[in-house]
Every structure is written in structure tokens, then in C-alpha cells.
N, C-alpha and C positions, 0 to 999 in steps of 0.2 A: 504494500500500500504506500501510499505517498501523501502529502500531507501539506496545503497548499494557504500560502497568507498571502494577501495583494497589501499593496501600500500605495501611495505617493498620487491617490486621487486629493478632491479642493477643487477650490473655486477660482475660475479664472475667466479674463474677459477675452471677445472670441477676438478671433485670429492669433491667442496665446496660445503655451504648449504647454502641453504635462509629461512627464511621462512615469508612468505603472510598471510596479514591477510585482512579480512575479514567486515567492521563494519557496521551495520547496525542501521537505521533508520528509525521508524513510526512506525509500529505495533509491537508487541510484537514479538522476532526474534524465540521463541520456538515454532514458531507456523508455522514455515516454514521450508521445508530442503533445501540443499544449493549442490549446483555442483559447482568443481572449471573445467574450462577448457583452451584451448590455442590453439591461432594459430600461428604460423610459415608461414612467408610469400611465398606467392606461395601454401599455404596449405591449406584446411579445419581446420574448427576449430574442437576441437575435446574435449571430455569428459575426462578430467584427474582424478578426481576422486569427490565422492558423499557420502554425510552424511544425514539420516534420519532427521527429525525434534527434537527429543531426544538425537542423539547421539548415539544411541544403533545398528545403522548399517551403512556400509558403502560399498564402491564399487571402487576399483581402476582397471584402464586399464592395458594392462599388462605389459606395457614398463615401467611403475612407482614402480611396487609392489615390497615392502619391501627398497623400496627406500622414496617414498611420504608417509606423513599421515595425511589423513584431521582431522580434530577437528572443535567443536563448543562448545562453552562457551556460554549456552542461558544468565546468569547472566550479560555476560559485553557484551549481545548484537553482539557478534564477532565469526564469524570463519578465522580457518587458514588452512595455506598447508604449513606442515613443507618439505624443499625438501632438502635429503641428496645426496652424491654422485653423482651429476650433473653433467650433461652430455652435451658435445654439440647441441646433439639434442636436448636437453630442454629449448633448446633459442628461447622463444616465449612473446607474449603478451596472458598475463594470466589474465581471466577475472573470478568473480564469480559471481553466481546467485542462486536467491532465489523463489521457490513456492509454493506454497501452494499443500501439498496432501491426499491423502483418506488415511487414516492412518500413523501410523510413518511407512514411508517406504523410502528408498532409489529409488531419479526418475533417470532413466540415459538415458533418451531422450533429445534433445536440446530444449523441448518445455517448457522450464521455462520463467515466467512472465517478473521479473523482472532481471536486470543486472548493474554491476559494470561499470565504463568506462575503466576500463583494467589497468596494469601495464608490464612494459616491463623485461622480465629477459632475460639477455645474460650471455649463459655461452661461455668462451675462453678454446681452449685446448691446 
């Protein structure tokens, strides 16, 4: 099992940046890829973007792209979600998770194991 704390959400006004990390605990975190997602209340949650267990792919939605970038750092155990250009719509509670998959591959269904207990990001415009 693995065991997963987010940090570094707050409140910022848009076109600022945050960025979310990730940290992980119990087994070994290269052995897992990791989806960051968020909901927005009155929303679904939904898949903001996804990193392989290597690092070697990823997957972002399309309201993010070229704006978010996920990363994983298997060494310190941690991924993030660098997010530039923030937008009001991206004022949610931001959760990550981690699962285990059939090869290094990028999973971007909601059907991951385990999960963070969330952090809140508001952006003002």
C-alpha cells in the first residue's frame, strides 16, 4: 500500500501559479503512477492530468494543456502539479492518487487505489 499527503494548494489570483505536491508513503512510489484530479463544487471530479510510473508519459485534459505539468520525482518519493496561468475555473479541491499498472503506462480512469485527502486551491479574478 502507499500512502499519499498533497500540500502547497491556497489562494491565488489568476494568471498566478501554484504548485502541488504530491508525497508518498509505504511502498516504493516508482512502482506506481499517479493522476492528479479536482472537483469544483456542484461538479464531478474530474482527471486533471496523469504520469506513468517512470515519468516517461503523461496525459493532461484539455482545459490544462500547456498551462499544468505533472512530474514525479520517484527518488524523494513525491509528485507535483506545477499550475501556471490560473484561472478561475481552476478553483477546486485537488486530490492525487496513486496505482499500481500493467506496465509504465499513463491510467486516466478514476479507478485508482489509493488517494490523497485533497487540498483546496482558489483562484480570484
Amino acid at each position: 500500500q502507499v500512502q499519499l499527503v498533497e500540500s502547497g494548494g491556497g489562494s491565488v489570483q489568476a494568471g498566478g501559479s501554484l504548485r502541488l505536491s504530491c508525497a508518498a508513503s509505504g511502498r516504493p512510489f516508482s512502482i506506481y503512477a499517479v493522476g492528479w484530479f479536482r472537483q469544483a463544487p456542484g461538479k464531478e471530479r474530474e482527471l486533471v492530468a496523469a504520469i506513468s510510473r517512470s515519468g516517461s508519459s503523461s496525459y493532461y485534459t484539455d482545459s490544462v494543456k500547456g498551462r499544468f505539468t505533472i512530474s514525479k520525482d520517484n527518488a524523494k518519493n513525491t509528485a507535483y502539479l506545477q499550475m501556471n496561468s490560473l484561472k478561475s475555473e481552476d478553483t477546486a479541491v485537488y486530490y492525487c492518487a496513486a496505482d499500481l499498472t500493467l506496465g509504465d503506462r499513463v491510467k486516466v480512469t478514476f479507478e485508482y487505489n489509493y488517494w490523497g485527502q485533497g487540498t483546496q486551491v482558489t483562484v480570484s479574478s
